[in-house]
FISEMI-438824 format. One line per 5 residues: number of its first residue (from 1); their letters; for each residue x, y, z of C-alpha. Coordinates in Angstrom, 3 decimals, m for minus. Layout:
NUM = a = X:Y:Z ~ ...;
***
This chain:
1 = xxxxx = m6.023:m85.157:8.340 ~ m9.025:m84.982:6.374 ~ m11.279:m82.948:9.037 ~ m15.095:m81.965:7.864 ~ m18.318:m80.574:9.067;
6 = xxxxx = m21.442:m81.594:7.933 ~ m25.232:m80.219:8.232 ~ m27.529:m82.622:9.379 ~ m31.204:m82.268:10.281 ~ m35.197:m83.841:10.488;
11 = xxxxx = m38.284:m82.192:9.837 ~ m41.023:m83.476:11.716 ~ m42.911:m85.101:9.179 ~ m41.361:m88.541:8.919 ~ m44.017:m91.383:9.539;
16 = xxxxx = m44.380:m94.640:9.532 ~ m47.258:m97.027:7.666 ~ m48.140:m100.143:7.114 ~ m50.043:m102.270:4.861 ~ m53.937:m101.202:6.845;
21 = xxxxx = m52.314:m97.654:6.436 ~ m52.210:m96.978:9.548 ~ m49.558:m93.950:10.558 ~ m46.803:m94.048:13.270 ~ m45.301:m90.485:14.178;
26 = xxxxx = m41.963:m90.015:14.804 ~ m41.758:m88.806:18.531 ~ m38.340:m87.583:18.675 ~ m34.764:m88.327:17.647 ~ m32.462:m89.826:21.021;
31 = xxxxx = m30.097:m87.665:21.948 ~ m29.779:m85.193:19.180 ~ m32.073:m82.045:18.216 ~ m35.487:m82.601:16.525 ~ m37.268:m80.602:14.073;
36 = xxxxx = m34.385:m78.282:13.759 ~ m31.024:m78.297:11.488 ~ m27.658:m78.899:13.388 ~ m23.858:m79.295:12.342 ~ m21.695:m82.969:12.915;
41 = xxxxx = m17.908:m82.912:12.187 ~ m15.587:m85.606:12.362 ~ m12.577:m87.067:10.141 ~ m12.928:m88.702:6.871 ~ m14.286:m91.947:7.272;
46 = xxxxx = m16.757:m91.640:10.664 ~ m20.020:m92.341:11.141 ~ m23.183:m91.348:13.025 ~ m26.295:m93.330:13.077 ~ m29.591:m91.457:15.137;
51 = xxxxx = m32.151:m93.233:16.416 ~ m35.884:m91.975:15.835 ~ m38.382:m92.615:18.344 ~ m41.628:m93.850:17.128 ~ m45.004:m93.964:18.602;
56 = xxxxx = m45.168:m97.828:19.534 ~ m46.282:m100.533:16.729 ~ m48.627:m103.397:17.345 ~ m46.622:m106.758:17.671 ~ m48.119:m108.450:15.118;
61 = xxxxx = m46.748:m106.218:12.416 ~ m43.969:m108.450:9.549 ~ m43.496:m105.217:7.527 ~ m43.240:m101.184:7.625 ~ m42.705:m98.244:5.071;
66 = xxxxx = m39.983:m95.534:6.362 ~ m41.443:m92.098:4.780 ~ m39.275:m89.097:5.043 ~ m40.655:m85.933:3.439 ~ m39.074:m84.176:1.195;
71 = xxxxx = m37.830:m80.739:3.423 ~ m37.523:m77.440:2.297 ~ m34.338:m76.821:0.048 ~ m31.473:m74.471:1.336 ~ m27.845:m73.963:0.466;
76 = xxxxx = m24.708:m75.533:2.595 ~ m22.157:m77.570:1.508 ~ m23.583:m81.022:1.205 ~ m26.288:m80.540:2.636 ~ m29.470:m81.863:1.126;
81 = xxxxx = m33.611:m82.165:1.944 ~ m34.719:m84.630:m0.537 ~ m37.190:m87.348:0.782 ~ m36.734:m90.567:0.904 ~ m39.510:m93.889:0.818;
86 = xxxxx = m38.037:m97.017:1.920 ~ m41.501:m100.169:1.161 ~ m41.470:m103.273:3.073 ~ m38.842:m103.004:5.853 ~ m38.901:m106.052:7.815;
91 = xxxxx = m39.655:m105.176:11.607 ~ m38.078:m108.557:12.498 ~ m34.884:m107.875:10.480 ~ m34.665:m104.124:11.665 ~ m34.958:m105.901:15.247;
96 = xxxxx = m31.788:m108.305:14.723 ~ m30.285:m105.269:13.012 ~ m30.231:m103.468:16.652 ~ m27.580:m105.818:17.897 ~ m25.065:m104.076:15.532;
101 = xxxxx = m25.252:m100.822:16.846 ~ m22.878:m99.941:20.201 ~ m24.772:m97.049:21.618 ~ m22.517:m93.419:22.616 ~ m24.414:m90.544:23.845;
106 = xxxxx = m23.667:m87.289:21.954 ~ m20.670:m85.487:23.030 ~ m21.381:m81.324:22.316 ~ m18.261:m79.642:21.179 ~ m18.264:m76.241:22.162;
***
């Protein structure tokens, strides 16, 4: 068994713009804490996926850029705060991209 725990976390900075620079605020993060740093273990091989909360978009947006901050640095075993700028996501992609994610609520282990 190759068991591990991992530390996870979001500041509250990340944001959304697009081209008119206009900002989007993330809201919130569904189902797991926000704005503060939390453990996930699991077996070699899982995955997680969170889903942030935005404020809403105007429909006729075709693109987005994803800006995570960079956090404040700390030591844990993989663990890691650099930021992260992903240009030009397409909103109608992301949207078909929905369909391949089966929804589980978090399950606290105690």
């Amino acid at each position: 068994m190759n068991w591990r725990c991992e530390y996870f976390g979001r500041g509250g900075n990340t944001i959304l713009i697009d081209k008119q620079g206009h900002q989007y605020k993330c809201k919130g993060v569904m189902d797991y804490p926000d704005d503060t740093l939390f453990w996930v273990q699991g077996m070699s091989g899982d995955y997680f996926a969170i889903v942030l909360i935005f404020e809403p978009l105007p429909l006729s947006l075709e693109t987005i850029t994803y800006i995570v901050p960079e956090g404040e640095p700390f030591k844990a075993n993989f663990a890691t705060w650099s930021g992260e700028v992903k240009h030009d996501l397409s909103i109608k992609e992301l949207l078909q991209n929905q369909r391949l994610f089966d929804y589980h609520p978090r399950v606290i282990v105690e």
